[in-house]
py3Dmol code that shows the C-alpha trace and the ligand (Angstrom):
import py3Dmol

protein = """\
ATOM      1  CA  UNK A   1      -8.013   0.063  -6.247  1.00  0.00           C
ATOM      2  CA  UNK A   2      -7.850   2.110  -3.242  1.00  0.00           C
ATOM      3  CA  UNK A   3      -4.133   2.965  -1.437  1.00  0.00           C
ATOM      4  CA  UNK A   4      -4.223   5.035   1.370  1.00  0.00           C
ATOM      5  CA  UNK A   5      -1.247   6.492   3.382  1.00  0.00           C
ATOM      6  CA  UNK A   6      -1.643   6.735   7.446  1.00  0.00           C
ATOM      7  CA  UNK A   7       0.409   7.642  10.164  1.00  0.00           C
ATOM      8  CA  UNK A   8       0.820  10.545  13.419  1.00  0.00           C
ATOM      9  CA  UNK A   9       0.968  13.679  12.264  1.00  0.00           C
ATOM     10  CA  UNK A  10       4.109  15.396  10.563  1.00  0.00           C
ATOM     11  CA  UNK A  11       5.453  11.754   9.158  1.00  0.00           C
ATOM     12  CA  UNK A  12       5.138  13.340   5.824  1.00  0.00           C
ATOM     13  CA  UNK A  13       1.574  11.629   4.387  1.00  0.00           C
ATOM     14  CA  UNK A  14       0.619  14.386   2.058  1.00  0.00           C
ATOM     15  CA  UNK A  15       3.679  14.404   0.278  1.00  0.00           C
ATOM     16  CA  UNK A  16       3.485  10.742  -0.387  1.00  0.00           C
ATOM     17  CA  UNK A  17       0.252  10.686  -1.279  1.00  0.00           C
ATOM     18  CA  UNK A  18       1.179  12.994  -4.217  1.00  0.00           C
ATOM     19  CA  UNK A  19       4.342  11.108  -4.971  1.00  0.00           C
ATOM     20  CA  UNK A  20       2.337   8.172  -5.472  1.00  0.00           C
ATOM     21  CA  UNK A  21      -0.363  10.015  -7.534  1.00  0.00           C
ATOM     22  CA  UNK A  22       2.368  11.411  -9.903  1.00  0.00           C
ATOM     23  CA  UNK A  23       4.349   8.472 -10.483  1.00  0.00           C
ATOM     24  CA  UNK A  24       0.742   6.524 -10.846  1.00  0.00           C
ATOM     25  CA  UNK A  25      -0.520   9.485 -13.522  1.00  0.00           C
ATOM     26  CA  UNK A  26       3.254   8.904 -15.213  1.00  0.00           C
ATOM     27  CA  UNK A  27       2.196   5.937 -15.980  1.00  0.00           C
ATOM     28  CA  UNK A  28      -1.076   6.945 -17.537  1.00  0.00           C
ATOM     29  CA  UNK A  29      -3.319   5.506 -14.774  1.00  0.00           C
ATOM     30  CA  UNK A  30      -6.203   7.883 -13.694  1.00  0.00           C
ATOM     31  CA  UNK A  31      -6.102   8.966 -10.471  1.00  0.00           C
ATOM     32  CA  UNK A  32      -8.146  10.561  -7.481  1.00  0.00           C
ATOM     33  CA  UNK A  33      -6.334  12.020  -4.935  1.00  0.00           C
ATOM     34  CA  UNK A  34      -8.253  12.998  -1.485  1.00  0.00           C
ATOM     35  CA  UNK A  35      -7.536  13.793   1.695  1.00  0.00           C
ATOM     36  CA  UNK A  36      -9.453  13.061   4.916  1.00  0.00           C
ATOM     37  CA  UNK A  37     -11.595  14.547   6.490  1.00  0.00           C
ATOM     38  CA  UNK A  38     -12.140  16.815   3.855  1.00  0.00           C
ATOM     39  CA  UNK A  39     -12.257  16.835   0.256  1.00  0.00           C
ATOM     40  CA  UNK A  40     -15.932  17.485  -0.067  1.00  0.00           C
ATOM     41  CA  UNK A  41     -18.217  20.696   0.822  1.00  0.00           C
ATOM     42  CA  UNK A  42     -19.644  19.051   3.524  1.00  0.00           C
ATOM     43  CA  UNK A  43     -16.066  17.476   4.765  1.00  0.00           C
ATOM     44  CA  UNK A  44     -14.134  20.378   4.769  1.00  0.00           C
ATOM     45  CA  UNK A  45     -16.894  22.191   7.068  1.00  0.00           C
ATOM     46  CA  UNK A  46     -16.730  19.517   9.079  1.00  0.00           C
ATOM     47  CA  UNK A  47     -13.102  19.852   9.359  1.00  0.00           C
ATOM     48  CA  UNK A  48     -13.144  23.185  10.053  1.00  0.00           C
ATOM     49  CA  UNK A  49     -15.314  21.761  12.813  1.00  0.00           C
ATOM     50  CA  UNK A  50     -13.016  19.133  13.985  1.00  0.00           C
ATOM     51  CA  UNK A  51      -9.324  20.703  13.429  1.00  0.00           C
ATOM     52  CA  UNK A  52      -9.976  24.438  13.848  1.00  0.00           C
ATOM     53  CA  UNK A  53     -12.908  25.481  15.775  1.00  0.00           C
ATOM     54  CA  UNK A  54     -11.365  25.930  19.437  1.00  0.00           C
ATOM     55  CA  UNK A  55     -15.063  27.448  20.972  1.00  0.00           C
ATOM     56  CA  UNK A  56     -17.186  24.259  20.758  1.00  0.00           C
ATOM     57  CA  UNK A  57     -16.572  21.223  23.095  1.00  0.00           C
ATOM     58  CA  UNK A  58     -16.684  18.327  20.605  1.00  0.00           C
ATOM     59  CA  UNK A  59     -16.813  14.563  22.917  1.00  0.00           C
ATOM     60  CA  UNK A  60     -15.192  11.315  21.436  1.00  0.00           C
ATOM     61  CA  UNK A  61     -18.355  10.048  20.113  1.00  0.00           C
ATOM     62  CA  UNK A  62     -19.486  12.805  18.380  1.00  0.00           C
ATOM     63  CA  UNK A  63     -16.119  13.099  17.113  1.00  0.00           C
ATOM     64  CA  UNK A  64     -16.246  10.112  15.991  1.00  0.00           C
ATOM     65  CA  UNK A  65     -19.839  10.523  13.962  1.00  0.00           C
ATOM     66  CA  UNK A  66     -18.356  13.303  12.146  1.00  0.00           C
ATOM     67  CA  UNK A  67     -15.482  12.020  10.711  1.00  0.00           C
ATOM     68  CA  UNK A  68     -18.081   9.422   9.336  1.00  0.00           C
ATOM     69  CA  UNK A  69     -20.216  11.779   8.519  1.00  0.00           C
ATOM     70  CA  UNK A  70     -17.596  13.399   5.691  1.00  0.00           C
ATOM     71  CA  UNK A  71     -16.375  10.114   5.098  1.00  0.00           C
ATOM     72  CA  UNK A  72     -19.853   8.748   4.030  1.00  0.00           C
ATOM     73  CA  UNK A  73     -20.255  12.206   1.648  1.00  0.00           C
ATOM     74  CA  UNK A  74     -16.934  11.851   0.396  1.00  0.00           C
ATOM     75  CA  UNK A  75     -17.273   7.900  -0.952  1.00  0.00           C
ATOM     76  CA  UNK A  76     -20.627   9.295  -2.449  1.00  0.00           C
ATOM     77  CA  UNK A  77     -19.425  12.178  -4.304  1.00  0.00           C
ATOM     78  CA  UNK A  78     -15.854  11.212  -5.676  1.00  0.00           C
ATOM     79  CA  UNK A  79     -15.167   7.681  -4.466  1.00  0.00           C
ATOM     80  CA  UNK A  80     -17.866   5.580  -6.122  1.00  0.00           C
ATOM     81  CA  UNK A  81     -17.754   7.352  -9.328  1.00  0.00           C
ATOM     82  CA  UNK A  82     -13.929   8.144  -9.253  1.00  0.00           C
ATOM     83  CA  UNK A  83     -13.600   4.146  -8.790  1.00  0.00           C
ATOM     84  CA  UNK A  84     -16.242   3.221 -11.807  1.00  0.00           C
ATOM     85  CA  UNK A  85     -14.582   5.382 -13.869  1.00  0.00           C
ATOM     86  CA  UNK A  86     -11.824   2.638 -13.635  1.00  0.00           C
ATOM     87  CA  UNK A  87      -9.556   5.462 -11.533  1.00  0.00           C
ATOM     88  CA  UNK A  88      -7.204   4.590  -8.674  1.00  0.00           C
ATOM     89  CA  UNK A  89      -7.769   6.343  -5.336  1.00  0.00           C
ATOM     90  CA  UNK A  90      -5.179   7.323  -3.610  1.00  0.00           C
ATOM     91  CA  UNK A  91      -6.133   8.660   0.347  1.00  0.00           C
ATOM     92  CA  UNK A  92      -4.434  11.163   2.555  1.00  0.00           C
ATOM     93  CA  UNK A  93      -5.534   9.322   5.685  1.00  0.00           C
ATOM     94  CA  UNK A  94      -9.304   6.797   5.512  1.00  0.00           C
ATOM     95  CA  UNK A  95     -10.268   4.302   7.840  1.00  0.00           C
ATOM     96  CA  UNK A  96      -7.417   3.585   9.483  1.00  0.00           C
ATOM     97  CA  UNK A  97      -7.342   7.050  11.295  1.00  0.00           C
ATOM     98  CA  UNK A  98     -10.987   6.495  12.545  1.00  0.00           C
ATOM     99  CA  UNK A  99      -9.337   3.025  14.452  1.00  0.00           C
ATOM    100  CA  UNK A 100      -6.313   4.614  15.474  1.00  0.00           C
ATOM    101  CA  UNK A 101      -7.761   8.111  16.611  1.00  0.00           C
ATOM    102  CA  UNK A 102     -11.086   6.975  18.106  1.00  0.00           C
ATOM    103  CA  UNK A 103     -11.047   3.411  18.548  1.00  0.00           C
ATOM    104  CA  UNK A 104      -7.411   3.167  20.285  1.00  0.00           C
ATOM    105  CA  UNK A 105      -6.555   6.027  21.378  1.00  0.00           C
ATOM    106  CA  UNK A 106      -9.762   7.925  22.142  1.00  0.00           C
ATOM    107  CA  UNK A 107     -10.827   4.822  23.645  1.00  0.00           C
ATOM    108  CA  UNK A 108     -14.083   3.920  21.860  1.00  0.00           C
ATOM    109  CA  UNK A 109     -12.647   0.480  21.340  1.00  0.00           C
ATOM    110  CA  UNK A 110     -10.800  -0.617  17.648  1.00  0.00           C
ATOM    111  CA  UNK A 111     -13.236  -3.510  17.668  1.00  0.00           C
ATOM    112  CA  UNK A 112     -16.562  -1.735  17.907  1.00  0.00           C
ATOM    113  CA  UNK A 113     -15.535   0.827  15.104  1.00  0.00           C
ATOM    114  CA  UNK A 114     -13.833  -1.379  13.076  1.00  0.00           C
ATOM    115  CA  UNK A 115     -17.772  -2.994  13.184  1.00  0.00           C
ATOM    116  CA  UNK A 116     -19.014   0.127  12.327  1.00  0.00           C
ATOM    117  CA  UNK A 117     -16.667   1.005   9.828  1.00  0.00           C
ATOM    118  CA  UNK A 118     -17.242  -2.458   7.578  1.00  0.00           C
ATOM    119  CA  UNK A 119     -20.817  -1.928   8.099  1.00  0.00           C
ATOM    120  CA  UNK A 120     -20.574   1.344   6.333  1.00  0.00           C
ATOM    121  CA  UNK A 121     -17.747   1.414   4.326  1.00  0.00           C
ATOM    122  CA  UNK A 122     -16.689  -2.336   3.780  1.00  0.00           C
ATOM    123  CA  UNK A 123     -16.988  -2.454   0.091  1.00  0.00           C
ATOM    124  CA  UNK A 124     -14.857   0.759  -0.054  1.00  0.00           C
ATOM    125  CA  UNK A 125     -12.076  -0.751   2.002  1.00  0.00           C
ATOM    126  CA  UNK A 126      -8.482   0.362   1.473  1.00  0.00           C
ATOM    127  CA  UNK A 127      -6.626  -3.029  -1.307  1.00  0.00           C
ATOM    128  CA  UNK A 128      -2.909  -0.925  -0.300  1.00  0.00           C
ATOM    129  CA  UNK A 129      -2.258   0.900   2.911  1.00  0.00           C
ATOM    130  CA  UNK A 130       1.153   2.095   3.787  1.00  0.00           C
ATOM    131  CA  UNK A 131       1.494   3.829   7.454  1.00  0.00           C
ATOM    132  CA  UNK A 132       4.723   5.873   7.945  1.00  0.00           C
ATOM    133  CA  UNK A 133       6.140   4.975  11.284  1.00  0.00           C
ATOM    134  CA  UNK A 134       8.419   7.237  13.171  1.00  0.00           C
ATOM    135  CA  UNK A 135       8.995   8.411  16.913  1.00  0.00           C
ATOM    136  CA  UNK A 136       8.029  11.397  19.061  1.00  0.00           C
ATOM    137  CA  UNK A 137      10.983  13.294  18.831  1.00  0.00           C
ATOM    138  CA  UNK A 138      11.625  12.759  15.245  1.00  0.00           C
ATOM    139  CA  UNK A 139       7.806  14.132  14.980  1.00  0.00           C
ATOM    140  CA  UNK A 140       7.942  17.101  17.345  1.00  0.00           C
ATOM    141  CA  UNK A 141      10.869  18.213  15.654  1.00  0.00           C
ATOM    142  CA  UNK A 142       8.910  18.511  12.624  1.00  0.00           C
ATOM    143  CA  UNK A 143       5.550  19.477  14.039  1.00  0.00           C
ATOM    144  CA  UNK A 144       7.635  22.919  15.888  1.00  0.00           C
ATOM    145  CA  UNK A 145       8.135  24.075  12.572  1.00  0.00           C
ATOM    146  CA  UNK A 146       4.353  24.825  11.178  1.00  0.00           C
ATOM    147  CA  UNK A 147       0.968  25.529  12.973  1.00  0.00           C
ATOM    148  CA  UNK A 148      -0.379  22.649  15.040  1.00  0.00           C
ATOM    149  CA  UNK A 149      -4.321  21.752  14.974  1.00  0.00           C
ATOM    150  CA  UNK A 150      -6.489  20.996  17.430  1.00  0.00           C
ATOM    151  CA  UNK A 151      -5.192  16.946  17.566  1.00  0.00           C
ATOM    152  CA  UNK A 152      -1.853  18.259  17.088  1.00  0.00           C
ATOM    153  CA  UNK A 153      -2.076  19.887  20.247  1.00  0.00           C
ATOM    154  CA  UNK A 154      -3.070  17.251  22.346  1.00  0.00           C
ATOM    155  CA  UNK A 155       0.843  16.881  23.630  1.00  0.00           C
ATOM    156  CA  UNK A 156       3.483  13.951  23.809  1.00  0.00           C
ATOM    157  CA  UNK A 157       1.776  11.029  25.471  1.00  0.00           C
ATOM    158  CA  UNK A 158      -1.387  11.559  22.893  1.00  0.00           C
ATOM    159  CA  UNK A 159       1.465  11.472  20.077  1.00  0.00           C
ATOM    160  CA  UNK A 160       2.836   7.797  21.861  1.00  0.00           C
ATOM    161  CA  UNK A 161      -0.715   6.395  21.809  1.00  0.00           C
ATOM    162  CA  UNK A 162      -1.048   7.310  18.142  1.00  0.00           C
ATOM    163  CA  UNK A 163       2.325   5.606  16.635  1.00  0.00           C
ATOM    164  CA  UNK A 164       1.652   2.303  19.106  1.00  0.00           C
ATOM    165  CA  UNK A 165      -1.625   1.919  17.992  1.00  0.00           C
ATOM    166  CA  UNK A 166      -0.503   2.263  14.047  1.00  0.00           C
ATOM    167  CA  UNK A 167       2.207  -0.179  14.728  1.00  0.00           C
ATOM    168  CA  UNK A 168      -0.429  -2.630  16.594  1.00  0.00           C
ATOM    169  CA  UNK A 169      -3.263  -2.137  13.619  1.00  0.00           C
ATOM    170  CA  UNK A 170      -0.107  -3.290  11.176  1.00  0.00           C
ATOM    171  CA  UNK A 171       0.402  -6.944  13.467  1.00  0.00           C
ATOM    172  CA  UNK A 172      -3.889  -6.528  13.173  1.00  0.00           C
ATOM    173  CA  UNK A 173      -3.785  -6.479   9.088  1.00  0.00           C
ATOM    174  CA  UNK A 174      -0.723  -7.205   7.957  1.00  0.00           C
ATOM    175  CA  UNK A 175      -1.375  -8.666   4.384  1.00  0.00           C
ATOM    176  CA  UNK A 176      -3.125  -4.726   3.657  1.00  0.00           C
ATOM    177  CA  UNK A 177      -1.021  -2.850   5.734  1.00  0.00           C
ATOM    178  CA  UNK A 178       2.812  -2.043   5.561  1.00  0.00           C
ATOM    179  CA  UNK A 179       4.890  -0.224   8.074  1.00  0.00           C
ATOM    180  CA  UNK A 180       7.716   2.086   6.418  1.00  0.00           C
ATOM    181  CA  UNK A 181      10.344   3.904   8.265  1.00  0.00           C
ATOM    182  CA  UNK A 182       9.641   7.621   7.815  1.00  0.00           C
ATOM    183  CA  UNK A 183      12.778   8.958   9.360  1.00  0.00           C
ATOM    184  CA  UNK A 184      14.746   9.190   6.422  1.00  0.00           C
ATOM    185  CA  UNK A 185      14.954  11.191   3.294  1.00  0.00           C
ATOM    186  CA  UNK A 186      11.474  12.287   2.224  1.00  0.00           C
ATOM    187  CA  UNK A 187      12.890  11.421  -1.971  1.00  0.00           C
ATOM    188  CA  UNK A 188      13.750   7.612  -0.066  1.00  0.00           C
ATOM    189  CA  UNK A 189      10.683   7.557   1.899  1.00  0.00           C
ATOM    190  CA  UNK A 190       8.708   7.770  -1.329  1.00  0.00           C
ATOM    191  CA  UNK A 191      10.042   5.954  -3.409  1.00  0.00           C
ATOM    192  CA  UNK A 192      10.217   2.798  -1.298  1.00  0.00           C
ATOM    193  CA  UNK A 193       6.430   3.401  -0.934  1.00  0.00           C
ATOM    194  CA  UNK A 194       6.180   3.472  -4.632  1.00  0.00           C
ATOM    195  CA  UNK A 195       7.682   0.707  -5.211  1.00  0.00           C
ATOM    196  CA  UNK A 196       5.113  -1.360  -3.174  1.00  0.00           C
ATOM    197  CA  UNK A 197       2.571   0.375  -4.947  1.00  0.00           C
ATOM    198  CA  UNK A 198       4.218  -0.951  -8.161  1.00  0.00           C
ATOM    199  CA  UNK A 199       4.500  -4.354  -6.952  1.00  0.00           C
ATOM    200  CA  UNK A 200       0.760  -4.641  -6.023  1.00  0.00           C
ATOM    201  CA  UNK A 201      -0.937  -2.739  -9.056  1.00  0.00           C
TER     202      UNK A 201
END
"""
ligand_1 = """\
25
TYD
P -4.405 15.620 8.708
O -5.137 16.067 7.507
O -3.344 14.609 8.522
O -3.833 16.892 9.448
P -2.537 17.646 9.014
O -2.746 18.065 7.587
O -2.512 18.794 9.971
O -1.423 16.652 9.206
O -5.429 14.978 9.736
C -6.254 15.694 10.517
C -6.450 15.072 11.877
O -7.645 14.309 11.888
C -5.351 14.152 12.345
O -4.777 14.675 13.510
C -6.066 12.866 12.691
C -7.506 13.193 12.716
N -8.414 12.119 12.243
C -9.098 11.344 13.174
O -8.954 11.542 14.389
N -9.965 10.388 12.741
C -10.180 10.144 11.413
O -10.983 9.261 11.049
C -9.461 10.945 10.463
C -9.654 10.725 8.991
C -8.569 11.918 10.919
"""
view = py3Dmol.view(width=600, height=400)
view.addModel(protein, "pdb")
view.setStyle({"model": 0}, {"cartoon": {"style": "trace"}})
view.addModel(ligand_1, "xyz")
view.setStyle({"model": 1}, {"stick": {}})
view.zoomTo()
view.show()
């Protein structure tokens, strides 16, 4: 079983990813948590890369290329083993991103990589993925208060494009996908999310 968590930046992901992994290890499941791109050597250069590096011009497609290129190491080295050793995965971010970030809003075209993507990846799709929906303000608000990265600082109407085309991929997949309110209580936020995990384990 793989559950990932999506959504703009600063709707609180990471902390629900390990929510869910807690409650899921409470329960004496086995669990790998990871977060995208990243969690690999080769991943977290490449983020570095992507998120940090302000001195190299990096265009769509190649942007797009290396987020597959640390996705493709990552299902390698921890998701194909992590998933016969009979553990749940639980992902900061997967495939979804790629269709939001390049294929809507970068403009690559959600149909072409979502070909790519089940090409590559489709026996390692997502069973469980919960995006966490909110609105610009509610986001800059909580974006002022920490360092923003490279995609963080591509402004307001970037931002827009992002949450519309979450809340479009939802209507795309809905039987996979579930769109929860973020603007609330992280402790509420959660624990909705966990129990739709629960319901679908
Ligand atoms: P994230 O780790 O959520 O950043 P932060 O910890 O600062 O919230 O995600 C990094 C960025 O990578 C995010 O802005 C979206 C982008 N991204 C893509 O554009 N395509 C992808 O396929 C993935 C996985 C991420």
């Amino acid at each position: 079983m793989i559950i990932s968590v999506e959504g703009a930046d600063g709707t609180g992901k990471s902390s629900v990813a390990g929510y869910i992994k807690d409650r899921l290890q409470e329960m004496g499941r086995e669990v790998l948590l990871v977060r995208e791109p990243g969690s690999t050597g080769l991943g977290e250069r490449i983020r570095l890369l992507l998120l940090r590096d302000e001195s190299i011009n990096i265009c769509p497609k190649a942007e797009l290329f290396l987020y597959l290129s640390a996705r493709a190491q990552l299902v390698e080295e921890l998701i194909l083993p992590a998933l016969k050793a009979g553990k749940i995965v639980v992902m900061d971010r997967y495939v979804d991103s790629t269709l939001v970030y390049q294929g809507a809003v970068m403009g690559l075209g959600v149909d072409k990589v979502l070909r790519v993507l089940v090409e590559f990846f489709g026996s390692v799709f997502p069973t469980f993925t919960v995006v966490l929906d909110s609105d610009v303000e509610d986001i800059l608000a909580r974006l002022e208060a920490r360092e923003k990265d490279k995609v963080e600082s591509r402004g307001v109407h970037f931002l827009e494009k992002v949450i519309q085309a979450y809340r479009d991929l939802v209507e795309v997949f809905p039987e996979r996908m579930l769109l929860v309110d973020s603007r609330r209580p992280l402790e509420e936020v959660c624990e909705e999310v966990w129990q739709e995990v629960k319901k679908r384990l």
